[in-house]
C-alpha positions in Angstrom: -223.6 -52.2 98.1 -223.1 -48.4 98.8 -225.5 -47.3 101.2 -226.2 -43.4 103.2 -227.9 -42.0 105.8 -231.7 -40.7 105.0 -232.8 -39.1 108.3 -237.0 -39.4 108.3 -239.9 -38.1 110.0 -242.8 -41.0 109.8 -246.2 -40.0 111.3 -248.1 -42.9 113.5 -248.5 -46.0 112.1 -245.9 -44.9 108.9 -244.5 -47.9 107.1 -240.2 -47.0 106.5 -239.2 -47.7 103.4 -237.4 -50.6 103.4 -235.9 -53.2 100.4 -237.3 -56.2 100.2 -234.2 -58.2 99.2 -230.3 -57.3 99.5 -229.6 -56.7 95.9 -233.2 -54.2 95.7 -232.1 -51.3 94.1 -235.6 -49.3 94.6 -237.5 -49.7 98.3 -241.2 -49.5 98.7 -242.9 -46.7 99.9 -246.5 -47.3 101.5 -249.7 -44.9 101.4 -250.8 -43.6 104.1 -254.7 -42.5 104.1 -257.3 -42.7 106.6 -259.6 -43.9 104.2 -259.6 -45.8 101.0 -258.8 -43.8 97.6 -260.2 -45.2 94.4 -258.7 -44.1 90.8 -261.0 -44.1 88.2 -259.5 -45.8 85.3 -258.0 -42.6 83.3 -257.7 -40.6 86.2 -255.2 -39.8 88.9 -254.6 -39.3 92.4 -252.0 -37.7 94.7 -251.2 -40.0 97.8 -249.8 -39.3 100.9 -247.2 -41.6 102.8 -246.6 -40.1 105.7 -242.9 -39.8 105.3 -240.4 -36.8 105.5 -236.9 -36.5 104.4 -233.9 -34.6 104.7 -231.5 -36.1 101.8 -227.9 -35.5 101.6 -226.5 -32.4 99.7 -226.0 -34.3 96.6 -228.2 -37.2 96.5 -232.3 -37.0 95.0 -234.6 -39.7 96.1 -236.4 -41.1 92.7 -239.7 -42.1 93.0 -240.7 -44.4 90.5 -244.0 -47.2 89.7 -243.8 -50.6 91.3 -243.8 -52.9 88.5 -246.0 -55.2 89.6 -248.9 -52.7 89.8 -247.9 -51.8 86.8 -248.2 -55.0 85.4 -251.3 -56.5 86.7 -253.7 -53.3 87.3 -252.5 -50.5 84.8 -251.2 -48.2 87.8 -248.0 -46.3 87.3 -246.5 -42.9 89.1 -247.8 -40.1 86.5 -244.0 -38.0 86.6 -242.2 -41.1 86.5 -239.8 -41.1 87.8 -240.4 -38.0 90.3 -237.2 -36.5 91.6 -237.4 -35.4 95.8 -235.1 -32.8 96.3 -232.1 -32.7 98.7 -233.8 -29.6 100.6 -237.6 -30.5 100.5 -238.6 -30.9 103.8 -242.4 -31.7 103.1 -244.4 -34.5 103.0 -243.6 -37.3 99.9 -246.6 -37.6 98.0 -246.8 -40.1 94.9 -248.8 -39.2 91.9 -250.7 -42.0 90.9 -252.2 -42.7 87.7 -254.5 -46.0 86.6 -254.3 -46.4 83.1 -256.1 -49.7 83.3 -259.9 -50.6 82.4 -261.2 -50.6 86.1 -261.0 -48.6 89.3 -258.4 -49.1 91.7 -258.5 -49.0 95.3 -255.4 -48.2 97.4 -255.4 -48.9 101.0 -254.0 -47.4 103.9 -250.3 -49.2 104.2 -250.6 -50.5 100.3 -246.8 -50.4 98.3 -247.1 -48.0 95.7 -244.0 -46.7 94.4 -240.5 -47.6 94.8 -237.4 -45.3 95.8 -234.7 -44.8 94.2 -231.4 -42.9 96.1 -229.3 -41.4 93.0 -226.2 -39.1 93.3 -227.0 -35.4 91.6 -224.8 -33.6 89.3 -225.8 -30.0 88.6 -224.6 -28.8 85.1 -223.1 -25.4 84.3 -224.9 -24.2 81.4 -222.4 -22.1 79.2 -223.3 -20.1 76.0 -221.3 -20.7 73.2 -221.5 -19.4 69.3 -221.6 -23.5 67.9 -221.4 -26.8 68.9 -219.4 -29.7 67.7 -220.6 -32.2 64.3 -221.8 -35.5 65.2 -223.4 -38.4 63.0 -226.4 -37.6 64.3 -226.7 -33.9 64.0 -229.9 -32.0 64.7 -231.7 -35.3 64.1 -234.9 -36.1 66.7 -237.3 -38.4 67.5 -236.9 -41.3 65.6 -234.0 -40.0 63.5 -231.6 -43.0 64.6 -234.4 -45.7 63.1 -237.2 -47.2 65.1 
């Protein structure tokens, strides 16, 4: 497994992301509140974790819903997945969304996303008078059947 060096600031009490098995792809990330926050169901909420970065030049942390939240209470990150730049230095914060029937409470130290460190690749955008014919064409949503 291919690993790197993210250098982190936690405040007091700050849960590190960590994986919870060797072959984890994503590692939690924990709130971190002094009080209880409760999502109406509909509504969102931004939450704080406590946790700073400084990613490599050419990585991007993801930040993308715990499927098990997702699963059993309707609760998914709103901008999934949420892309943490290499040179943001503040504080992550997870938008949180609860698309299920009742409100949800999140805790001080609950998981409630996962991250995700993915090597970046900026494009060089290039004007050009047409582009080459495929099968597919100008065809959108939907256009290669359902």
């Amino acid at each position: 497994m291919n690993s790197i060096e993210i250098k982190c600031i936690a405040k007091d009490g700050v849960k590190i992301p960590e994986y919870k098995t060797s072959g984890s792809a994503g590692c939690d990330i924990c709130a971190y509140i002094s009080e209880d926050v409760v999502i109406p169901s509909g509504k969102r909420a931004m939450i704080p974790t406590g946790l700073f970065t400084a990613i490599p030049e050419g990585y991007e942390i993801q930040v993308r819903p715990r499927s098990g939240l997702a699963a059993k209470n309707g609760v998914t990150v709103l901008n999934t997945p949420g892309t943490i730049d290499s040179d943001y230095r503040g504080e992550i914060c997870v938008i949180l969304i609860n698309l299920g029937d009742e409100p949800f409470t999140i805790h001080n130290g609950d998981r409630i996303a996962q991250l995700i460190i993915a090597p970046v690749t900026q494009g060089v955008f290039v004007t050009v008078e047409s582009l080459d014919e495929t099968e597919r064409g100008q065809g959108g949503f939907g256009s290669t059947g359902v």
